[in-house]
Backbone bond lengths (Angstrom), bond angles and torsions (degrees), N, CA, C in turn:
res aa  C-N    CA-C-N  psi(-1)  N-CA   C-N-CA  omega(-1)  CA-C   N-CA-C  phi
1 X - - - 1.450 - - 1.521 109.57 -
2 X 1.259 108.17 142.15 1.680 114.75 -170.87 1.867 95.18 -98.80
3 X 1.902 90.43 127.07 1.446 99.07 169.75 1.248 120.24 -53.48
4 X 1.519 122.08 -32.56 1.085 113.77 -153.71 1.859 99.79 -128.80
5 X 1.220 115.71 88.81 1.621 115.88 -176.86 1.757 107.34 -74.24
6 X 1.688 115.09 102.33 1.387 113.92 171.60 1.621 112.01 -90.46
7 X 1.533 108.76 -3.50 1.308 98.36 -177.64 1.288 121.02 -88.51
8 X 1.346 121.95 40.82 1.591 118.81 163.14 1.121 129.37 62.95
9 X 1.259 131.31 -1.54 1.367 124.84 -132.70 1.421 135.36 86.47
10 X 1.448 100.55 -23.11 1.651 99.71 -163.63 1.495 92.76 -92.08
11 X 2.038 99.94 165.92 1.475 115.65 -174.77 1.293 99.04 -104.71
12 X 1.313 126.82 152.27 1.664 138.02 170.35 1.041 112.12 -115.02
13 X 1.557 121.27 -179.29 1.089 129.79 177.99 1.516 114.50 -152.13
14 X 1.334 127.27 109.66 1.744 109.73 170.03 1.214 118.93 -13.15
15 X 1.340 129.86 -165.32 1.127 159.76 160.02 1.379 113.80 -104.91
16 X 1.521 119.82 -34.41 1.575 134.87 169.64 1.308 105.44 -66.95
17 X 1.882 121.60 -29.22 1.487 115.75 -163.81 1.894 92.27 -95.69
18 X 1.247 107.30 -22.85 1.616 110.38 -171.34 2.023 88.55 -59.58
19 X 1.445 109.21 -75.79 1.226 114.80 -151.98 1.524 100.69 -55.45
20 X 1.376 124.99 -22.09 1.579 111.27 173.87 1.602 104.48 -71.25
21 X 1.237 112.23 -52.61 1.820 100.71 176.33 1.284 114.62 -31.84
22 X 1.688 122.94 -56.97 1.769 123.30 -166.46 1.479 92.63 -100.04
23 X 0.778 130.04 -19.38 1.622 115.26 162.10 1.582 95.58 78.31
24 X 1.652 125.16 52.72 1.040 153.14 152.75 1.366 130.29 -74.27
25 X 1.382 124.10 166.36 1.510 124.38 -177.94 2.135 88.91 -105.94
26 X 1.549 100.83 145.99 0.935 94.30 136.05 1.807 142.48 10.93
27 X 1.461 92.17 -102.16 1.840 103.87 175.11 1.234 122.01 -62.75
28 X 1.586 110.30 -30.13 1.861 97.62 158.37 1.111 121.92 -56.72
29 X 1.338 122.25 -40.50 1.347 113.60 178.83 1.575 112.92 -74.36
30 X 1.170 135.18 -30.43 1.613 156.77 157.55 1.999 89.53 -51.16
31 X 0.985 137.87 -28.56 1.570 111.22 -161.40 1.523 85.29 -121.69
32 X 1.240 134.25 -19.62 1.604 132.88 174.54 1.966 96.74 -63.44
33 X 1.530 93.21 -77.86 1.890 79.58 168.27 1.389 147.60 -46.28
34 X 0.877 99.46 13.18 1.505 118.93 -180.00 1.540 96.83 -117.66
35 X 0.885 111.40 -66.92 1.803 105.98 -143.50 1.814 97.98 -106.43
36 X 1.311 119.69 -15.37 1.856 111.29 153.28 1.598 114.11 -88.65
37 X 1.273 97.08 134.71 1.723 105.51 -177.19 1.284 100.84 -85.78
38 X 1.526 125.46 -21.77 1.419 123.39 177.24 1.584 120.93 -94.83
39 X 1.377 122.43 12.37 1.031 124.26 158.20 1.290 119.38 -65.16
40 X 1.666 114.74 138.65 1.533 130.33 167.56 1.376 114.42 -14.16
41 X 1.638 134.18 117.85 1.080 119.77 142.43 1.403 149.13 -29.63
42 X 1.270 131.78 85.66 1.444 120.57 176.93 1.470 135.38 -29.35
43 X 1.073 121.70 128.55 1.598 109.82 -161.65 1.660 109.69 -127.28
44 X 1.013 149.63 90.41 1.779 139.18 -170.26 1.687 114.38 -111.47
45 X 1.097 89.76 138.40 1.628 108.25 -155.93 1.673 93.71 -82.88
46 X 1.346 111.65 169.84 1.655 110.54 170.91 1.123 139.57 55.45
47 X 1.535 142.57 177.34 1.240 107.38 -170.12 1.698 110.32 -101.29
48 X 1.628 103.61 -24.89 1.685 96.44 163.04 1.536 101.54 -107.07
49 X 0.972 122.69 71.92 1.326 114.19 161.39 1.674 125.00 -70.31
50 X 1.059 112.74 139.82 1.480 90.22 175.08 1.934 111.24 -141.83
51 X 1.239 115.62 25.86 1.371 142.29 156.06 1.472 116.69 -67.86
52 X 0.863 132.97 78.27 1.625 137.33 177.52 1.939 103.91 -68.52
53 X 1.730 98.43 120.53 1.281 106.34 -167.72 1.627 109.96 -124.53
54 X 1.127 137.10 153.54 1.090 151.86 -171.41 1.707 136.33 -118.58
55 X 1.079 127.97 101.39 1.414 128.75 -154.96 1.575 108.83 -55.82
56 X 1.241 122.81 110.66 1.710 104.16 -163.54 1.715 110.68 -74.83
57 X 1.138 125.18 12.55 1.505 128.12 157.95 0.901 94.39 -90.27
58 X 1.385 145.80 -46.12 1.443 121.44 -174.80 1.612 131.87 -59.40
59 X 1.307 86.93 -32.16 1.761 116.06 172.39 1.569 105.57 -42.03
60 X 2.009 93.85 -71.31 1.147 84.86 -159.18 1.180 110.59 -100.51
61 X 1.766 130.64 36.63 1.395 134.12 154.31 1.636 97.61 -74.53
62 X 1.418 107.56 -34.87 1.626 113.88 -153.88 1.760 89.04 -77.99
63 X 1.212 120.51 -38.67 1.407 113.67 174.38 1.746 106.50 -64.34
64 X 0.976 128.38 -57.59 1.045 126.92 -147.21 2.400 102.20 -73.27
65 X 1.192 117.35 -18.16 1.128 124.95 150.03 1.408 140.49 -89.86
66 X 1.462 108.29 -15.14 1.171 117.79 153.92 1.410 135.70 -71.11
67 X 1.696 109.59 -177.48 1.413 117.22 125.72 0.847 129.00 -86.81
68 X 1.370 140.74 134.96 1.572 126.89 -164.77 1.577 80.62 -90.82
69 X 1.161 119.91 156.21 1.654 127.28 169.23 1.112 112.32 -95.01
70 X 1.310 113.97 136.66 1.304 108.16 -166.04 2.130 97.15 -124.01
């Protein structure tokens, strides 16, 4: 259990759990963050964190206006 809960309430998701949802490589998800301005904010916990996490409303607002890429 994490002493210190910054996530509000809200649920995340890897980036490993994103690309199993769309059943993506890696670099799609690496070339979607880059080059969509409406992709999910990146969010990292701690002070070296190095887990890149994803707001899962954001996900699935970002699905639900998108194309999800498949």
């Amino acid at each position: 259990m994490r002493k210190h809960d910054d996530t509000g309430g809200r649920r995340f998701i890897t980036f490993a759990q994103l690309r199993a949802r769309w059943s993506v490589s890696h670099m799609k998800v690496e070339r979607l963050l880059k080059s969509d301005p409406r992709f999910p904010k990146v969010h990292r916990f701690g002070p070296r964190a190095r887990t890149r996490h994803l707001n899962l409303s954001d996900v699935e607002q970002y699905e639900r206006r998108s194309v999800v890429p498949r």
